[in-house]
C-alpha positions in Angstrom: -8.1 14.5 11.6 -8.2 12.9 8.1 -7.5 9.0 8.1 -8.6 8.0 4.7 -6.6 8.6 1.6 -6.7 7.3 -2.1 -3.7 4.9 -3.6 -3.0 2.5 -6.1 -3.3 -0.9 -5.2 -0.1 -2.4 -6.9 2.2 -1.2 -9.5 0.6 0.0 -12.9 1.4 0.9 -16.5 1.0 3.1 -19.5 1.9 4.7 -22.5 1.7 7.8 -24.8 3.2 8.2 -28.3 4.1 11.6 -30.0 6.2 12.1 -33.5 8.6 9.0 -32.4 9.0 10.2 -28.6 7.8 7.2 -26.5 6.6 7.9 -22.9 6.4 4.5 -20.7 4.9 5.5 -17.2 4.7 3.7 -14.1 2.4 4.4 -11.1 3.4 2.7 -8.0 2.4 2.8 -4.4 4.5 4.0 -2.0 5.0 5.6 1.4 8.8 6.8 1.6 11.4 8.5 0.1 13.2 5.8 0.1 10.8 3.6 -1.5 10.6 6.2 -4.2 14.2 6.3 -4.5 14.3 2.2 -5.2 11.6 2.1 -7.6 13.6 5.0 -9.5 17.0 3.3 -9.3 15.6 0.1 -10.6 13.7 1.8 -13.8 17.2 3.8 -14.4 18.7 0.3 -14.5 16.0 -1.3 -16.5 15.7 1.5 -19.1 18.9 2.6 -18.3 19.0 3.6 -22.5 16.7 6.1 -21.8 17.1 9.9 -22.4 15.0 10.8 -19.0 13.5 9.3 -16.2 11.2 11.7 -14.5 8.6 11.6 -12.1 6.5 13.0 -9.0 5.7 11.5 -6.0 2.5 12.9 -3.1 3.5 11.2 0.1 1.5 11.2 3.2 -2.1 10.9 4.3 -3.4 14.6 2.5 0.1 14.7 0.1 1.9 17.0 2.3 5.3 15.6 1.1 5.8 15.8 -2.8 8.6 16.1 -5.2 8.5 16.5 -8.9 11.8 16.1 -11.0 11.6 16.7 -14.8 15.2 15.0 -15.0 16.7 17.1 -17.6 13.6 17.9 -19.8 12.8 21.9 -20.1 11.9 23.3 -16.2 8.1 22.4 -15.2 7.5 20.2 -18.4 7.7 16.8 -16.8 7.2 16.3 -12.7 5.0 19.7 -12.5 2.5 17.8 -15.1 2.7 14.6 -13.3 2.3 15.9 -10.0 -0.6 17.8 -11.2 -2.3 14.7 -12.2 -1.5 13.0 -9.0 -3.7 15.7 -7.4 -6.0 16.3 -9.6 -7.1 12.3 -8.8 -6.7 12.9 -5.1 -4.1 9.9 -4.7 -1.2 10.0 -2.3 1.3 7.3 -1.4 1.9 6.7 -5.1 4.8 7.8 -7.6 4.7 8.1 -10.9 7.8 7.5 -13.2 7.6 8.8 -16.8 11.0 7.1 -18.7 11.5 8.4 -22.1 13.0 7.5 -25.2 13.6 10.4 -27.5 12.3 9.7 -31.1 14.2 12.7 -32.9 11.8 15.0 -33.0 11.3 18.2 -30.4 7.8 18.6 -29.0 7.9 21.8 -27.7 7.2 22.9 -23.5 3.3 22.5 -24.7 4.0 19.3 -26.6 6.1 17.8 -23.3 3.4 18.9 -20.8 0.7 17.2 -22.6 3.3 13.7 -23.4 4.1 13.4 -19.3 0.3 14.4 -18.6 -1.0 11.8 -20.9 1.2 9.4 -19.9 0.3 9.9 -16.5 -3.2 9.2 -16.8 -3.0 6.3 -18.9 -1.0 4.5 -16.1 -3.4 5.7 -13.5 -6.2 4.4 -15.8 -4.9 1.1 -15.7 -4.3 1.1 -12.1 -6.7 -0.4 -9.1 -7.5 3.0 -7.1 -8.2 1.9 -3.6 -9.2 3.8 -0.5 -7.4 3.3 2.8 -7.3 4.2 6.3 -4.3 5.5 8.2 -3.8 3.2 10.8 -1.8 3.8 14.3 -0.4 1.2 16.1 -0.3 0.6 19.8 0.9 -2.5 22.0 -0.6 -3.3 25.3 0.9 -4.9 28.3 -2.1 -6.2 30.7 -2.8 -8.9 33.5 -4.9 -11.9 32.2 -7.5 -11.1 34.8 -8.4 -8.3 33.0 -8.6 -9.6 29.4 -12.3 -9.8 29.4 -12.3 -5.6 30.3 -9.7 -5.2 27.4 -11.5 -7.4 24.9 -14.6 -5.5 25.2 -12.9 -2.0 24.6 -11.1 -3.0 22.0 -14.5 -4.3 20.3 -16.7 -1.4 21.3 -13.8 1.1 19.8 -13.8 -0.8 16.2 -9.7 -1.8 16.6 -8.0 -5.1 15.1 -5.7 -7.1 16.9 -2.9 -7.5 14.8 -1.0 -9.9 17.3 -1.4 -11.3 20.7 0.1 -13.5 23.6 -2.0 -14.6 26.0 -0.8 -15.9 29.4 -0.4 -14.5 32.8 1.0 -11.1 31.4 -0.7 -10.5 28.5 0.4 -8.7 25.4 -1.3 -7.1 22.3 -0.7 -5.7 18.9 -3.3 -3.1 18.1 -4.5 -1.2 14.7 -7.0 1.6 14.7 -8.1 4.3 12.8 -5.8 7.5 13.5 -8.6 9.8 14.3 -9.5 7.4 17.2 -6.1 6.3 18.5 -6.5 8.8 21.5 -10.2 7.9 22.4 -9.2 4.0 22.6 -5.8 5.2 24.6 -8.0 6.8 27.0 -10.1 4.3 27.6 -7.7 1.2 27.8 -5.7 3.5 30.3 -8.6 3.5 32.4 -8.2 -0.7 33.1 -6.3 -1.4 36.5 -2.7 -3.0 35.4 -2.5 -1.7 31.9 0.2 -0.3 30.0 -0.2 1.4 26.5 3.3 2.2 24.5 2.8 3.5 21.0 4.7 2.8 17.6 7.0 5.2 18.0 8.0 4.3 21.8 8.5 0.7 20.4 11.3 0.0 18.4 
């Protein structure tokens, strides 16, 4: 199972020029739709006296969830270009919004496919590429005269606590690698009194 992934560390910027046509991209990291849709709103408001706002999004651990919107510019000129540059850097959790500002002269599909390509990179260029894990997150319900048993598995399987209370009925926050999430369940199941819930039994 793949756990690692490539991302931008924080929100980055560039620019390309072309016969008065002025491409301002952003690359941000992200990991929903709905973060995507934010980031977009708030560009439409900041440049709202742009002529488009386009952009592509790869979403997931291997990019299985994209989008690519050219936002009125000719069909595959604008998100198809971004997009491809997304991949073509292996980065996921990130968007990339191109807004432009029309400077009177047409460029052509060939002209427009190089502008939102080139303006892709350049933000990318000046972004912090980072590599991170995919993390799953499990919470443990134990007796304190266990703790020591726990503590031990949780060091020997390479997990973080993330939070803990420790009394009579102890409780833990756990982070580990995906690919290992079932290995470490296994195990802590294993330890008299236990419970094990997972992120998406917890709400």
């Amino acid at each position: 199972m793949q756990d690692r992934y490539f991302t931008v560390s924080s929100c980055s910027e560039g620019l390309y020029k072309d016969r008065g046509s002025r491409f301002l991209a952003f690359a941000c990291p992200v990991y929903t739709e709905n973060e995507v849709k934010d980031c977009l709103q708030k560009l439409k408001k900041q440049y709202h006296d742009a002529r488009h706002h386009c952009y592509a999004c790869r979403l997931g651990v291997s990019g299985e969830l994209w989008r690519a919107v050219d936002d009125g510019e000719p069909s595959g000129t604008a998100g198809k270009p971004i997009l491809g540059q997304l991949i073509s850097h292996n980065l996921t959790n990130i968007a990339v919004f191109v807004v432009r500002y029309f400077g009177g002269v047409k460029l052509g599909v060939s002209g427009l496919i190089n502008a939102y390509r080139s303006a892709t990179v350049s933000a990318i260029q000046n972004a912090e590429i980072v590599e991170k894990e995919d993390k799953d997150t499990l919470f443990l319900e134990f007796d304190c005269l266990v703790i020591n048993e726990v503590m031990k598995t949780l060091k020997n399987e390479h997990s973080e606590i993330a939070r803990q209370e420790l009394d009579m009925q102890c409780k833990m926050e756990i982070r580990i690698r995906r690919s290992l999430s079932e290995q470490l369940k296994g195990k802590l199941l294993k330890i008299d009194s236990l419970r094990v819930y997972s992120s998406d039994t917890v709400k």
